[in-house]
C-alpha positions in Angstrom: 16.2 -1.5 1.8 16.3 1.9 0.2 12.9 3.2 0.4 11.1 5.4 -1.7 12.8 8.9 -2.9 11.3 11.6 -1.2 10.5 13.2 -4.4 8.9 10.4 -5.8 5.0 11.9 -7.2 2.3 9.8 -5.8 -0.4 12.3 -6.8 -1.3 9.8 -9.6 -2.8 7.4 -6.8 -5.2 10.5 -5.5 -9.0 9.6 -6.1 -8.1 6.3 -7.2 -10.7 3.2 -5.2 -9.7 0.1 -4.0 -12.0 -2.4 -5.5 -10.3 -5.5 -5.0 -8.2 -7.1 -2.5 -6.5 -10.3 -3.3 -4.7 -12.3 -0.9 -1.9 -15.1 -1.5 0.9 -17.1 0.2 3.5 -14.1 0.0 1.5 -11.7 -1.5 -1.8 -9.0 -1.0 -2.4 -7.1 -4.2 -5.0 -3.7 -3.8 -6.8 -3.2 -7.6 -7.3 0.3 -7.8 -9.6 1.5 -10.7 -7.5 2.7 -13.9 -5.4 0.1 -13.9 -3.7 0.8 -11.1 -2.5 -1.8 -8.6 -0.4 -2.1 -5.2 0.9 -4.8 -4.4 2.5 -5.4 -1.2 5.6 -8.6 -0.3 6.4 -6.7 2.9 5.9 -5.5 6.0 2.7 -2.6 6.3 1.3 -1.3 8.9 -2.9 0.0 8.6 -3.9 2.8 11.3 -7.8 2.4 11.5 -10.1 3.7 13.8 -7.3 4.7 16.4 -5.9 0.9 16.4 -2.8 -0.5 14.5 -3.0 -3.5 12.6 0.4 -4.5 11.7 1.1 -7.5 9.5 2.6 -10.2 11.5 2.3 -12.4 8.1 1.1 -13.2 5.1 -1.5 -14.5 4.1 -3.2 -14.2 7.6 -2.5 -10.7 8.7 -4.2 -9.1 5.2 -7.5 -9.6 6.8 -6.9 -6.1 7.9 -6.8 -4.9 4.4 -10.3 -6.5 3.5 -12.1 -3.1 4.8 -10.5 -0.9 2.2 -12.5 -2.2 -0.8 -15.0 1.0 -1.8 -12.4 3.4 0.0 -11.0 6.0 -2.2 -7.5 7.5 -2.0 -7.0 10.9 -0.8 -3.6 10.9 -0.6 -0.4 9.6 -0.5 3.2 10.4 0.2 6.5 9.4 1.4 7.2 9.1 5.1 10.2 8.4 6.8 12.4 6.1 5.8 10.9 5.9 2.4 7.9 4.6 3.7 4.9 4.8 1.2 2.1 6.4 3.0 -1.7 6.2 1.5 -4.4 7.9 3.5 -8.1 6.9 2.3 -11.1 8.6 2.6 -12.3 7.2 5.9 -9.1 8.9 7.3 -7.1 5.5 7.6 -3.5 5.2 7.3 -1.4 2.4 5.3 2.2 2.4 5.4 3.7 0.1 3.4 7.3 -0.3 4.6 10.8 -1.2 2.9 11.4 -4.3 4.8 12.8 -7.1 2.3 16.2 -6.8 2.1 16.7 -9.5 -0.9 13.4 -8.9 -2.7 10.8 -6.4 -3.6 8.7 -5.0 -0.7 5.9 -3.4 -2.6 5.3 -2.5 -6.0 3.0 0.5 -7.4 1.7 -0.4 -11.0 -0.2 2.7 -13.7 -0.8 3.6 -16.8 2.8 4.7 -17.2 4.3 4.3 -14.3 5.8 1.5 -12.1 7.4 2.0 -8.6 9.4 -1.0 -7.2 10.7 -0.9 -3.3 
């Protein structure tokens, strides 16, 4: 439970869409085109439309998540704590927090590039 380093550059993930979201027992993967992929073991938190969705557990609580497919990426950061922040282009807000202590809480996958929390 570490987080991610402030430092870490996320600028990869800008203008990338969602265009799948796949949903298991302990597990909600976002497919981003160019091979690019979030997936996410832990807790996260989706500010839409004024109202927080938080997940309360998986598989049930990634319903939330469903609505990003077609959303693009306009940014993302790192927040406090070392929380990963993505904002998309319908001004929503995922946080994707470090909440495992004895596994992985999210994982960032690219051409290049792999981010484990």
């Amino acid at each position: 439970m570490y987080g991610l380093d402030r430092q870490t550059d996320l600028t990869f993930l800008q203008a990338k869409d969602v265009i799948q979201v796949s949903v298991g027992m302990f597990q909600v993967i976002l497919a981003l085109n160019g091979d690019t992929s979030i997936s996410i073991e832990g807790l996260f938190a989706l500010e839409r439309g004024g109202t927080l969705h938080t997940n309360t557990g998986l598989p049930l609580s990634a319903g939330s998540l469903l609505h990003l497919v077609g959303k693009s990426v306009e940014a993302a950061d790192v927040g406090e704590r070392g929380t990963l922040q993505i904002r998309f282009s319908d001004s929503d807000l995922l946080r994707l927090i470090d909440s495992n202590n004895d596994s992985e809480s999210y994982e960032v996958i690219a051409p290049g590039r792999r981010i484990i929390v």
